[in-house]
Biopython code that builds the backbone (N, CA, C, O; Angstrom):
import numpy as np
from Bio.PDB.StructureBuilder import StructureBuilder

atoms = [
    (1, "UNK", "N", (0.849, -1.157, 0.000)),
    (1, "UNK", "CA", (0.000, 0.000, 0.000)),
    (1, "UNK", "C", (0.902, 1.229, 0.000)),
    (1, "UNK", "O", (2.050, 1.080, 0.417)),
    (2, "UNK", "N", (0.457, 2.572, -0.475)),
    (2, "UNK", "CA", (1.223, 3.709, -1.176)),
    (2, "UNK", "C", (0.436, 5.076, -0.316)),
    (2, "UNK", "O", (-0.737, 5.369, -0.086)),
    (3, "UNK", "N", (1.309, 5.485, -0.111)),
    (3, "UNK", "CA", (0.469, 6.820, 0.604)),
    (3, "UNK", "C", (0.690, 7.846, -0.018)),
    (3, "UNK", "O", (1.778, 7.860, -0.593)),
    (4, "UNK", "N", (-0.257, 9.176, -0.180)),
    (4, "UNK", "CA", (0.230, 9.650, -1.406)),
    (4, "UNK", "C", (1.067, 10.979, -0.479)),
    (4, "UNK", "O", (0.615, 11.290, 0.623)),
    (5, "UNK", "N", (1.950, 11.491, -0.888)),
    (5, "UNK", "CA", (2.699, 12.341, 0.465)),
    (5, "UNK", "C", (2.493, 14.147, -0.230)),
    (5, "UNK", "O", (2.627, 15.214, 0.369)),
    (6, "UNK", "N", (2.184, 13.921, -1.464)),
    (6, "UNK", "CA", (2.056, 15.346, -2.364)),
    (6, "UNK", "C", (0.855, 15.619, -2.003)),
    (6, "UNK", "O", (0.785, 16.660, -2.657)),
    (7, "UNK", "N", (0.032, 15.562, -1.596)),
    (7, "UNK", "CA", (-1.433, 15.856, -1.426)),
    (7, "UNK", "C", (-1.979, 15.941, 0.175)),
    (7, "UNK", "O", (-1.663, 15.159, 1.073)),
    (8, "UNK", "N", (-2.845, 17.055, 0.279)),
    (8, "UNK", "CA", (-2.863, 16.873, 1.865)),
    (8, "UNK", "C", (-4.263, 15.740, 2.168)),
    (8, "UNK", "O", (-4.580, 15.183, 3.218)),
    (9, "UNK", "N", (-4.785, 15.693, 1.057)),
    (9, "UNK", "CA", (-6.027, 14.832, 1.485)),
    (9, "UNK", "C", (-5.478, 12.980, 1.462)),
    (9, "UNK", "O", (-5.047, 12.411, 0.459)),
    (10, "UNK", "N", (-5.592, 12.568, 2.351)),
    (10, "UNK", "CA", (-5.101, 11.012, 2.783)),
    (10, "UNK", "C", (-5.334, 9.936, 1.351)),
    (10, "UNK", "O", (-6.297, 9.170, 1.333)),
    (11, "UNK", "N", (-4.738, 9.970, 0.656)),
    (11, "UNK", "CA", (-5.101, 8.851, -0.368)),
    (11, "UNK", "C", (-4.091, 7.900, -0.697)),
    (11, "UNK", "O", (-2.891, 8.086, -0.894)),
    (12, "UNK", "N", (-4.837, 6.737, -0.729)),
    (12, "UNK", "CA", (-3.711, 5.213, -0.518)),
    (12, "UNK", "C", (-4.345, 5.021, -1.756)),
    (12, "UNK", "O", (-5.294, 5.595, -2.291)),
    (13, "UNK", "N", (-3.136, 3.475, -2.323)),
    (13, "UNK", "CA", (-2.621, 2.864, -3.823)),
    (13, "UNK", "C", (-2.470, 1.802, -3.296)),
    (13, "UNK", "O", (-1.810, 1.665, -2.266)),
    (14, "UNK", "N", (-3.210, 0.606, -4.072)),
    (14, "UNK", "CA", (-2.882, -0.566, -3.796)),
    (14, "UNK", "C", (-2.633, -1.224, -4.889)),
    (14, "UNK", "O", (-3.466, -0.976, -5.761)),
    (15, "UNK", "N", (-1.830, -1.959, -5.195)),
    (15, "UNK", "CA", (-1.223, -2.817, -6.297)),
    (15, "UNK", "C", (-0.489, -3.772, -5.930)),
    (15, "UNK", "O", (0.048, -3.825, -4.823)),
    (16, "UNK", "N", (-0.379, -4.686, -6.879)),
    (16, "UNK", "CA", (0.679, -6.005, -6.913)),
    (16, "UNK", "C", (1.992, -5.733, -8.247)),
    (16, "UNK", "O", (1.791, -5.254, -9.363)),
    (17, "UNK", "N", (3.371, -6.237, -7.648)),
    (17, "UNK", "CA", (4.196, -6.025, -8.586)),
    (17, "UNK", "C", (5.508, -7.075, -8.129)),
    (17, "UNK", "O", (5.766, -7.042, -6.926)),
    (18, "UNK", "N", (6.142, -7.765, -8.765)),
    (18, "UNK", "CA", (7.292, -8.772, -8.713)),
    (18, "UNK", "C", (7.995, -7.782, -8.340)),
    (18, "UNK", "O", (8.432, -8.096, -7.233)),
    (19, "UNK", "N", (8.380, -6.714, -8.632)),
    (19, "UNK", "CA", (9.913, -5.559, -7.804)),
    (19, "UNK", "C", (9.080, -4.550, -7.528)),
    (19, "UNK", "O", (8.710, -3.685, -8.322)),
    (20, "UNK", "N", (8.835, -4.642, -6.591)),
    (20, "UNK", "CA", (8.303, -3.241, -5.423)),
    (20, "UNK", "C", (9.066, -1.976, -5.883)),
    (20, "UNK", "O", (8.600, -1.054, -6.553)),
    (21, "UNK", "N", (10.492, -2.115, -5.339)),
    (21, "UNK", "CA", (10.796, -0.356, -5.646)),
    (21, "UNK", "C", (11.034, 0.292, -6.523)),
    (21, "UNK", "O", (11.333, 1.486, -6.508)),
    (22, "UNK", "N", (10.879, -0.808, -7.911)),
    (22, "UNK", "CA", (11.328, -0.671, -9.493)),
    (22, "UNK", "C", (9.655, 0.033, -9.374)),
    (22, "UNK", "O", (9.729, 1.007, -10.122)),
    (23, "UNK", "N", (8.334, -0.003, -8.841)),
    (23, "UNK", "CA", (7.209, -0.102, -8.934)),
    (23, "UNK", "C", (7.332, 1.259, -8.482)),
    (23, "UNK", "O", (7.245, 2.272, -9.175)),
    (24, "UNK", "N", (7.627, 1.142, -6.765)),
    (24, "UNK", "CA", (7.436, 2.859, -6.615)),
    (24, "UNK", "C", (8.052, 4.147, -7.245)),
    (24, "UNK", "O", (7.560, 5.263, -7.078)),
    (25, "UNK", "N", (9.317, 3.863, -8.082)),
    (25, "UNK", "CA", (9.944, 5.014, -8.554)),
    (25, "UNK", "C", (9.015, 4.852, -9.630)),
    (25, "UNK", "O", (8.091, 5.592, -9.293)),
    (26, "UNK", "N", (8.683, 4.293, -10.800)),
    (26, "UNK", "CA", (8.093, 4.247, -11.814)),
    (26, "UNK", "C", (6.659, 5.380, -11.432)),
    (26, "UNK", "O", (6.352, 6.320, -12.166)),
    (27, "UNK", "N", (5.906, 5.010, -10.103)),
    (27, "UNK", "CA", (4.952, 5.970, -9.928)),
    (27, "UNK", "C", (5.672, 7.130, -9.791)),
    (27, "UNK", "O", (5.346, 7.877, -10.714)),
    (28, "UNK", "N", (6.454, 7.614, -9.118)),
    (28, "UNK", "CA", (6.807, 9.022, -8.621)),
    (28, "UNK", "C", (7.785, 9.651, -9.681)),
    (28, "UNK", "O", (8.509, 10.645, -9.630)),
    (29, "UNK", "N", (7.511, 8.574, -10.807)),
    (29, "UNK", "CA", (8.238, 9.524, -12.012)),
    (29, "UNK", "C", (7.115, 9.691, -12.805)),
    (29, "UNK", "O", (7.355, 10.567, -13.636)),
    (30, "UNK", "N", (5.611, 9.089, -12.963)),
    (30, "UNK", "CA", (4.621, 9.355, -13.264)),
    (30, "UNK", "C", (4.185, 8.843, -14.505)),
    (30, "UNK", "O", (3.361, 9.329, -15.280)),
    (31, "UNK", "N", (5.212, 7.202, -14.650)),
    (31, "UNK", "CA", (5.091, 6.580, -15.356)),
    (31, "UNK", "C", (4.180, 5.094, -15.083)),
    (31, "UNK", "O", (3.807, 4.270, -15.918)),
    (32, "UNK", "N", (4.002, 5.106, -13.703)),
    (32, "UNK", "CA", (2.864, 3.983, -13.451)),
    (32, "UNK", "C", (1.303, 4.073, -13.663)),
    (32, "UNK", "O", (0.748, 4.791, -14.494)),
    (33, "UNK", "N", (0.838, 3.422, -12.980)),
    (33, "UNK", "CA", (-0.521, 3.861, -13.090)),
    (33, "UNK", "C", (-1.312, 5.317, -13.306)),
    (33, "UNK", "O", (-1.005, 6.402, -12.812)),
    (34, "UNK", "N", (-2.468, 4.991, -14.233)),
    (34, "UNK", "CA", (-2.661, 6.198, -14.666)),
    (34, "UNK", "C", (-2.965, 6.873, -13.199)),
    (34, "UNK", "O", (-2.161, 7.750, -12.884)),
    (35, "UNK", "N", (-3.987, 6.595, -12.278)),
    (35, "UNK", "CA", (-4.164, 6.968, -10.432)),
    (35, "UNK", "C", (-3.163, 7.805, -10.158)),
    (35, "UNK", "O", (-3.276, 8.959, -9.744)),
    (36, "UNK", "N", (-1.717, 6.941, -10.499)),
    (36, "UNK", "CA", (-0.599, 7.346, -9.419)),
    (36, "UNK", "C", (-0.231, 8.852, -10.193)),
    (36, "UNK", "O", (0.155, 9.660, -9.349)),
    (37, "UNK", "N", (-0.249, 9.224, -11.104)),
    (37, "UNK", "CA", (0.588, 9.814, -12.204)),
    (37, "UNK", "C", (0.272, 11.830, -11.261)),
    (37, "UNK", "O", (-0.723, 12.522, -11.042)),
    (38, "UNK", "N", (1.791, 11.979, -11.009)),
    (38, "UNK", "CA", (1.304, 13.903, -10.581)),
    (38, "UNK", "C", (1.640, 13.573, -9.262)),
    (38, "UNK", "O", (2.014, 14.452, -8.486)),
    (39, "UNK", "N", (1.541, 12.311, -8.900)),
    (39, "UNK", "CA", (1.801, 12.327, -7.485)),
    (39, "UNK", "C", (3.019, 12.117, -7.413)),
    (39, "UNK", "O", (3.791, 12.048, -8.370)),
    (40, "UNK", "N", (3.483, 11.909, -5.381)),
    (40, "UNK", "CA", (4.302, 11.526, -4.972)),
    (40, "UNK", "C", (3.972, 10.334, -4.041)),
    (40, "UNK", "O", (2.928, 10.381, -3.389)),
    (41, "UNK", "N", (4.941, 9.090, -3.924)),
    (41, "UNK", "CA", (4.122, 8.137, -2.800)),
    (41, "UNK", "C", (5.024, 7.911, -2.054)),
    (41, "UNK", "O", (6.024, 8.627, -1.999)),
    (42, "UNK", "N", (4.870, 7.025, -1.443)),
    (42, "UNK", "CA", (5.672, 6.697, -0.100)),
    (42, "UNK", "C", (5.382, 5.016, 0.004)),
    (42, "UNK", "O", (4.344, 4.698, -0.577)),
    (43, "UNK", "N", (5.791, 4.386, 0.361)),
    (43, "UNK", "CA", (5.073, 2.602, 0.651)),
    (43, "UNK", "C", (5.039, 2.895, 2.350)),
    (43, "UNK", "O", (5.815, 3.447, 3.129)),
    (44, "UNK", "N", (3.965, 2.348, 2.457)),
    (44, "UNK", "CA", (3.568, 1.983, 4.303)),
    (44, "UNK", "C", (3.090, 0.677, 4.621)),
    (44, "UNK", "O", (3.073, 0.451, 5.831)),
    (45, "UNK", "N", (2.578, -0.527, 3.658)),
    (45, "UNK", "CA", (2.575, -1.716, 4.215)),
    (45, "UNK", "C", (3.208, -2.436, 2.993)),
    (45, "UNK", "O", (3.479, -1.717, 2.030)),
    (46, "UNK", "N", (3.448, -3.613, 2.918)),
    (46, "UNK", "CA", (3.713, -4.820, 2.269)),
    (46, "UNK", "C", (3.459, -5.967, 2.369)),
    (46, "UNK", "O", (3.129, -6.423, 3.464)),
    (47, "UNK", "N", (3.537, -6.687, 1.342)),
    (47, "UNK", "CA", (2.613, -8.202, 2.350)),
    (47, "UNK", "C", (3.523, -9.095, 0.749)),
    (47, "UNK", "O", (3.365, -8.712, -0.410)),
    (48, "UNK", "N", (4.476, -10.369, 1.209)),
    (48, "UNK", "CA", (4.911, -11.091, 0.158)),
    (48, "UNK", "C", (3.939, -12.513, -0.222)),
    (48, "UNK", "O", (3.959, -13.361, 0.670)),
    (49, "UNK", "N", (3.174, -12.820, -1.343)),
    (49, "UNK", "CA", (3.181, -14.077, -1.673)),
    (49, "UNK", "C", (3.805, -14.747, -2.751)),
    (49, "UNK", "O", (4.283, -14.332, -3.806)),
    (50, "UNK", "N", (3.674, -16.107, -2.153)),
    (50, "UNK", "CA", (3.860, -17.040, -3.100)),
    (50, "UNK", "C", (3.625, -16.999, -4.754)),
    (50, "UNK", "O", (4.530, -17.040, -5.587)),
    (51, "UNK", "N", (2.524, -16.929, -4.967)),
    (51, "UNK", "CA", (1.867, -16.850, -6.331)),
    (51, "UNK", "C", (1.635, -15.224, -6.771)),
    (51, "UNK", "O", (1.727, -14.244, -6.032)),
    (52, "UNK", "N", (1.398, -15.250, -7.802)),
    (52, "UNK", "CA", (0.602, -14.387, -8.620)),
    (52, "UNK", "C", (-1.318, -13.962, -8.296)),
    (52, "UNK", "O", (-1.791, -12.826, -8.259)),
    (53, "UNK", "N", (-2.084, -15.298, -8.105)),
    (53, "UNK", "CA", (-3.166, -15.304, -8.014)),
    (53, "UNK", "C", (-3.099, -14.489, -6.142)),
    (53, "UNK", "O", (-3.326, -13.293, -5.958)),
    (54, "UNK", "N", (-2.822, -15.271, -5.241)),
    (54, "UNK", "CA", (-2.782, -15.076, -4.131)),
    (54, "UNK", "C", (-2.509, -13.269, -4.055)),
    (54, "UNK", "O", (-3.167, -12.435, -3.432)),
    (55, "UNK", "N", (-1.462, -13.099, -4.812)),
    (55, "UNK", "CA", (-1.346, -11.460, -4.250)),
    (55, "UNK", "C", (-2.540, -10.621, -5.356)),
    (55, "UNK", "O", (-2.631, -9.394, -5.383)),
    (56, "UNK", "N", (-3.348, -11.500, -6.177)),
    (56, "UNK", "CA", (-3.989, -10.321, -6.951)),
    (56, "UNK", "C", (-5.158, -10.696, -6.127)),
    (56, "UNK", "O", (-6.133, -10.045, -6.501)),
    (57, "UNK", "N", (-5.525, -11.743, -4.847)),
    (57, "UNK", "CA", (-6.878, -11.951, -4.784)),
    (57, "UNK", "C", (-6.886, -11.055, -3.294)),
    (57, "UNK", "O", (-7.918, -10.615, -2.787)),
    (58, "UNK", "N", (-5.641, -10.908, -2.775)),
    (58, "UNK", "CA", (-5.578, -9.688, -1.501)),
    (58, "UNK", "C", (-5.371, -8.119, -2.245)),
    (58, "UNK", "O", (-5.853, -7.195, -1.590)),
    (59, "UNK", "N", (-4.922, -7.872, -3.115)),
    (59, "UNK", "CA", (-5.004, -6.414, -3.705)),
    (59, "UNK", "C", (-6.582, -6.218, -3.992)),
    (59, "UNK", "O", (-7.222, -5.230, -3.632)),
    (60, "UNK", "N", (-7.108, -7.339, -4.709)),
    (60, "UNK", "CA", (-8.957, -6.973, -4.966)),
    (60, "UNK", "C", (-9.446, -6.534, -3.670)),
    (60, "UNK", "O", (-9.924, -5.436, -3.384)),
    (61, "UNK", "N", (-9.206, -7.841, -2.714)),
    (61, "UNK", "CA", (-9.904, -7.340, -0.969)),
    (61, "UNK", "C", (-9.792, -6.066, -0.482)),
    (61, "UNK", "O", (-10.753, -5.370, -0.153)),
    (62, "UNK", "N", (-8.410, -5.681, -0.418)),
    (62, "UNK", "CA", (-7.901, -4.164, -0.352)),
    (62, "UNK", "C", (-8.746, -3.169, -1.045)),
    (62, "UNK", "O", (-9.292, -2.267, -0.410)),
    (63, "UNK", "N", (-8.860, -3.282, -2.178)),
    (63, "UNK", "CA", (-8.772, -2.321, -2.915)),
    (63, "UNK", "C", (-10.476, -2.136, -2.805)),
    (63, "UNK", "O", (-10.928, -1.004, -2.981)),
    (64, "UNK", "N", (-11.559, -3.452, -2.464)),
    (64, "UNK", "CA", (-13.067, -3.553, -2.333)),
    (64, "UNK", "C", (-13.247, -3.261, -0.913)),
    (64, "UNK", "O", (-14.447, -3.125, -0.674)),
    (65, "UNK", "N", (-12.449, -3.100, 0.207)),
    (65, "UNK", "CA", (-12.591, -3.080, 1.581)),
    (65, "UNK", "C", (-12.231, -1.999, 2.010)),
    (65, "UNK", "O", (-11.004, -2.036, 2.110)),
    (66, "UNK", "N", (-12.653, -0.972, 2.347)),
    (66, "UNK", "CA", (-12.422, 0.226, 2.977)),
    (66, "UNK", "C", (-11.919, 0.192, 4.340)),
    (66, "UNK", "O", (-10.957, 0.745, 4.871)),
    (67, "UNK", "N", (-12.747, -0.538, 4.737)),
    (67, "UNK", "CA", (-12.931, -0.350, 6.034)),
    (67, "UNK", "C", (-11.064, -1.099, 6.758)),
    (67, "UNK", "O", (-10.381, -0.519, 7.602)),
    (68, "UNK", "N", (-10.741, -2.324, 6.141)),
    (68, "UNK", "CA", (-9.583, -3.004, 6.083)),
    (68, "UNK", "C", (-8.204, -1.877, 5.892)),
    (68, "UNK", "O", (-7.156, -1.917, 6.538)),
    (69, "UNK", "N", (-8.558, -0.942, 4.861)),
    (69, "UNK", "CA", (-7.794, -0.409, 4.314)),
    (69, "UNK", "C", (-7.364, 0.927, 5.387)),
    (69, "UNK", "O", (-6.287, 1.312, 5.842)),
    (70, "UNK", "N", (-8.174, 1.198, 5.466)),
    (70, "UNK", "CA", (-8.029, 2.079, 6.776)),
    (70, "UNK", "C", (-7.556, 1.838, 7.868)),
    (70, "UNK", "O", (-6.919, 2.652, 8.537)),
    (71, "UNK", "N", (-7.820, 0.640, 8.198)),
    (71, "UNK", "CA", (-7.071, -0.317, 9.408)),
    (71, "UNK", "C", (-5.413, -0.142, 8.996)),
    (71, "UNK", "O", (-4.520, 0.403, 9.645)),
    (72, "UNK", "N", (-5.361, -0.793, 7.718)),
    (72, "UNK", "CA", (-3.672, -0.928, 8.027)),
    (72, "UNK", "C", (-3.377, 0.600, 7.852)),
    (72, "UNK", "O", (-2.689, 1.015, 8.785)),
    (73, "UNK", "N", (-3.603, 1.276, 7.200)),
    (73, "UNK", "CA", (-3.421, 2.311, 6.761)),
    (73, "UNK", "C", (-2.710, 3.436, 8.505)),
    (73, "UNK", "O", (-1.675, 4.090, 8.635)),
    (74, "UNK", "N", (-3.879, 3.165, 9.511)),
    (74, "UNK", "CA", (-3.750, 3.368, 10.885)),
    (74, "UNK", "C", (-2.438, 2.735, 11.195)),
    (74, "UNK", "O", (-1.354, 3.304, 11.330)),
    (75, "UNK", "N", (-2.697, 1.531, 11.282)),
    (75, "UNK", "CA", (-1.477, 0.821, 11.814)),
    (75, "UNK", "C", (0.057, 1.179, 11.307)),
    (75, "UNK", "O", (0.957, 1.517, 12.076)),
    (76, "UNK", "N", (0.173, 1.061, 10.065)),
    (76, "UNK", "CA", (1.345, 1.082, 9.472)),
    (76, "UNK", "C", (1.964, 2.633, 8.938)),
    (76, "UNK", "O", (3.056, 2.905, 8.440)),
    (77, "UNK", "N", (1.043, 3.316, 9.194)),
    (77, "UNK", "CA", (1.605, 4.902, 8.693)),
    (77, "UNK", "C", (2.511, 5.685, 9.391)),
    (77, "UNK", "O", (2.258, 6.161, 10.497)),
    (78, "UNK", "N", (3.612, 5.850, 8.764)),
    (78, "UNK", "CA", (4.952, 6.396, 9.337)),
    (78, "UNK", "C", (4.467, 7.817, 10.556)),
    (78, "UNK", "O", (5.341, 8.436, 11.161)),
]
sb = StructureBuilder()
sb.init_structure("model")
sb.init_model(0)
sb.init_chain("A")
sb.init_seg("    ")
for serial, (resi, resn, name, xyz) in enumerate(atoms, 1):
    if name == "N":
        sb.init_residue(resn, " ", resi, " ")
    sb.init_atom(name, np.array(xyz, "f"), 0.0, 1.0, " ", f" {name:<3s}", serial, name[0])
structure = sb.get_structure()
């Protein structure tokens, strides 16, 4: 999960990617996702799996669960 640090209003990014920090510079050069693009992010949680399926079926949960998201979001924010 991605916090966005350019913006004062609280907005998190959730995605799956085989190289994480190849992932976050790509956003904060405003070449990732169209979402991320203008911003700046930060990473505040991580979570490693095994598979492919497994990490795209916890990014859906994330990304459909607010309420979850906010949780870690609490927990893990610098």
């Amino acid at each position: 999960m991605l916090e966005c640090v350019s913006l004062k209003k609280k907005i998190t990014y959730v995605g799956y990617t085989s190289n994480l920090y190849n992932r976050i510079n790509l956003h904060n050069k405003g070449k990732g996702a169209k979402f991320t693009r203008g911003k700046k992010w930060r990473l505040i949680y991580k979570k490693k799996f095994m598979s492919k399926g497994k990490a795209m079926s916890y990014e859906y949960l994330l990304k459909k669960n607010k309420i979850k998201r906010l949780e870690i979001f609490k927990k893990y924010k610098i």
